[in-house]
N, C-alpha and C positions, 0 to 999 in steps of 0.2 A: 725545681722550686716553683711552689704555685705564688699568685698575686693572691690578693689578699680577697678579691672578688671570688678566684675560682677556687680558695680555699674554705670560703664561707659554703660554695655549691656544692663543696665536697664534703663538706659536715654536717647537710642538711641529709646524708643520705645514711641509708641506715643498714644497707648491703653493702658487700664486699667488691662490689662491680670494678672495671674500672673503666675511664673515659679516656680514650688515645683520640687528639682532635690531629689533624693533617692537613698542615694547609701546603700553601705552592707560594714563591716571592716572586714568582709573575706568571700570567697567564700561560697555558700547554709546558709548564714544567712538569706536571704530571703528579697532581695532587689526587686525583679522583683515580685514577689507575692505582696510586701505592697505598691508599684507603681501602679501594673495593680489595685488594690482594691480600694485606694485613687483616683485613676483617676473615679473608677466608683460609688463609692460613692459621688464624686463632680458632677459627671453627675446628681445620681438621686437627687441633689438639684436645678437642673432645670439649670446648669452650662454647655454652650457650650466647653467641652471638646475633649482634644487632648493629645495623653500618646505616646510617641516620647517613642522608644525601644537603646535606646544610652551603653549599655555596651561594645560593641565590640563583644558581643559570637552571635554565630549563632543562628539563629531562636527565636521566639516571641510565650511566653508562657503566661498560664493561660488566653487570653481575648475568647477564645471561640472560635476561629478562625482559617482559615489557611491564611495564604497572600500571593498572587502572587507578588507583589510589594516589592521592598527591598529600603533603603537610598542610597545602592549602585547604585542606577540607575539614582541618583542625585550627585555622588560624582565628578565625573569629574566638574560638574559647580561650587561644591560648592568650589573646589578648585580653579578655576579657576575666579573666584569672578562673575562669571555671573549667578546665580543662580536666580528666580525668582518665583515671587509668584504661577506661575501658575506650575511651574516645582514642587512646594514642595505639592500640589494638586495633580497630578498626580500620585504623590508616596504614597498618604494617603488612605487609607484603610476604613469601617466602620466594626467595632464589637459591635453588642449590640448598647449599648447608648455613645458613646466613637467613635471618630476618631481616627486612629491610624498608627504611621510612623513608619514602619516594619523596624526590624533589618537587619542587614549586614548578606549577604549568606557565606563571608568569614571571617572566624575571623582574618582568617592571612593579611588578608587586610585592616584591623581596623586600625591600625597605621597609614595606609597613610591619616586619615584625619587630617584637621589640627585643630589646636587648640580653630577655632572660630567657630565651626562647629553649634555647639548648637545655637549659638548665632544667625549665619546667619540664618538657621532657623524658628527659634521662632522671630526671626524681621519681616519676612512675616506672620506672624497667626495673623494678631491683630485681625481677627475676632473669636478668640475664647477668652475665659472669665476665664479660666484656662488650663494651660499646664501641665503635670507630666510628668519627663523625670526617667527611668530605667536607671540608670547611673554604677552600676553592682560594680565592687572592686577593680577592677586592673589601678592602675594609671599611669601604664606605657603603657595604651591606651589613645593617644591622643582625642578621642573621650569622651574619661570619664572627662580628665582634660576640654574640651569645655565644658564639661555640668555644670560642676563648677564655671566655667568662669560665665555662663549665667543664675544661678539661682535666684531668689530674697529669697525662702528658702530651706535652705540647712538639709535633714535631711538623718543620718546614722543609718543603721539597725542594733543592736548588738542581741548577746545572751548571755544568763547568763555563757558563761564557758570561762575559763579562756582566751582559746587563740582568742577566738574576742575580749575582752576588749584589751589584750595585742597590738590586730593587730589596734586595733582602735587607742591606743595612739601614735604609731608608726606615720601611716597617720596624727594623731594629729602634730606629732613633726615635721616630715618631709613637712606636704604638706601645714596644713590649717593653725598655727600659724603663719608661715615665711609671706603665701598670707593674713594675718588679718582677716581671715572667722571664724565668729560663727556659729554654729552645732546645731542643737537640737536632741538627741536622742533618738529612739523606740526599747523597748525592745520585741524582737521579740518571736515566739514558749517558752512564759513563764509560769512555772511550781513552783508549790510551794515544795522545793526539798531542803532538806537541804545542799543535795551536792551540790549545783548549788548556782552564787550568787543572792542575795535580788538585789527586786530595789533599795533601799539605798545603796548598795555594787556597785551595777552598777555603780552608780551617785557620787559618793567616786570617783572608781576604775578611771571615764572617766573624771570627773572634769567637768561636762555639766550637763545640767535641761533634766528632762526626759519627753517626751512630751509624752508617750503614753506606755502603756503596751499592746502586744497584745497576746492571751492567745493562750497558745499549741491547737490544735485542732486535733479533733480524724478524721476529715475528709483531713488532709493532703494529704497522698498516696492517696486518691481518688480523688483530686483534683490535684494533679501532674499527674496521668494518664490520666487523663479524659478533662486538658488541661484547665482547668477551676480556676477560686482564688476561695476565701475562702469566701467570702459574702455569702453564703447559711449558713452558721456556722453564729445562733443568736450572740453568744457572740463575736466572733471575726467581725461582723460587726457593734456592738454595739461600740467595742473600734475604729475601725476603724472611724466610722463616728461623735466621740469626736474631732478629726483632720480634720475631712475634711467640714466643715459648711463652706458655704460661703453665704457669706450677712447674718451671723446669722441664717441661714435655713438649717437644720440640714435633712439627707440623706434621703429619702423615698423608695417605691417600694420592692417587694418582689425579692429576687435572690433566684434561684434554679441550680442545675447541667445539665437541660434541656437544650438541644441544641438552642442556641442561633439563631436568624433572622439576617439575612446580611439585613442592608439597604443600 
């Protein structure tokens, strides 16, 4: 169910797109990892994809790439309500199989956008067929709160230890009941541990349906080095691409740590 904000963003569009926003209920839950994956797993379902980097932190990880282009070089228009299609092209990047709108050089400068940031945006893409927005954890970035504004679903990154559940209900109580937003949640880096909680503990703990497990992977740290997600890892692209089918065509193509082609 959308809030009544990000159902107004959804009717101003005139494509069939759709907007999967991804956030994380506390820092290194691993929001920007199950973003950049989903986005590339929708690609290889033959999905004109677009993975918009919207947390506010500095630089844009895991897709392969460096990027000379920032959102901040579109910020002034978008502020200024003259932003355009051709302007939000110039700022887009390719990685791999994925278009991609590079994150802010400044975090301290993340605040000054406003609140429909996402929204204005993702109104000029109707030519892509899915968008994935990194929308990160901190709600006291106006850039995170637009990307909320402008999803059609809304999905939170937890993990099994206490203080992400704690921080998820928190944002629960504070941000998403008062706006009428339903969540679905993915339990992230998941280990069968008895210190650690069950999925069914999760789903207790958050009061929400679990839309995905995705499993700890031993290629982590090699994949945060090396600047790359976790789609080389069978199994975590096996759960991953349980979520990301569109038109019912579920994810193809081989992913490796190989360096990636600019097109």
């Amino acid at each position: 169910m959308l809030g009544k904000r990000a159902q107004a963003c959804h009717n101003e569009r005139v494509s069939d797109m759709s907007v999967t926003v991804v956030f994380s209920s506390a820092p290194r839950d691993g929001a920007t990892m199950c973003a950049v994956s989903l986005a590339q797993a929708k690609a290889s379902c033959g999905a004109r994809t677009l993975l918009i980097y919207a947390s506010g932190k500095r630089g844009s990880y895991y897709a392969g790439s460096s990027f000379l282009r920032s959102v901040d070089d579109i910020k002034a228009n978008i502020i200024s309500g003259e932003l355009r299609g051709d302007d939000v092209k110039e700022v887009t990047e390719r990685a791999g199989d994925i278009d991609v709108i590079p994150a802010v050089r400044d975090s301290f400068g993340a605040s000054g956008f406003p609140v429909d940031t996402i929204g204005k945006i993702t109104s000029l893409c109707e030519s892509y067929e899915e968008i994935v927005v990194d929308a990160g954890s901190d709600f006291s970035r106006a850039m995170s709160v637009s990307a909320l504004n402008a999803g059609d679903d809304i999905i939170f990154v937890v993990t099994q230890e206490p203080h992400s559940t704690d921080s998820f209900n928190e944002i629960k109580r504070r941000v998403l009941t008062p706006l009428g937003i339903e969540v679905s949640v993915i339990i992230n880096m998941f280990r069968r541990d008895p210190a650690l909680f069950t999925k069914n503990e999760v789903a207790r703990l958050t009061g929400t349906g679990i839309l995905s497990v995705l499993p700890y992977s031993e290629l982590g740290m090699y994949a945060e080095l090396s600047g790359k997600s976790l789609m080389a890892d069978r199994a975590f692209r096996k759960a991953v691409g349980g979520i990301a089918q569109v038109d019912g065509v579920q994810p193809r193509g081989i992913f490796r740590f190989a360096k990636d082609r600019r097109g």
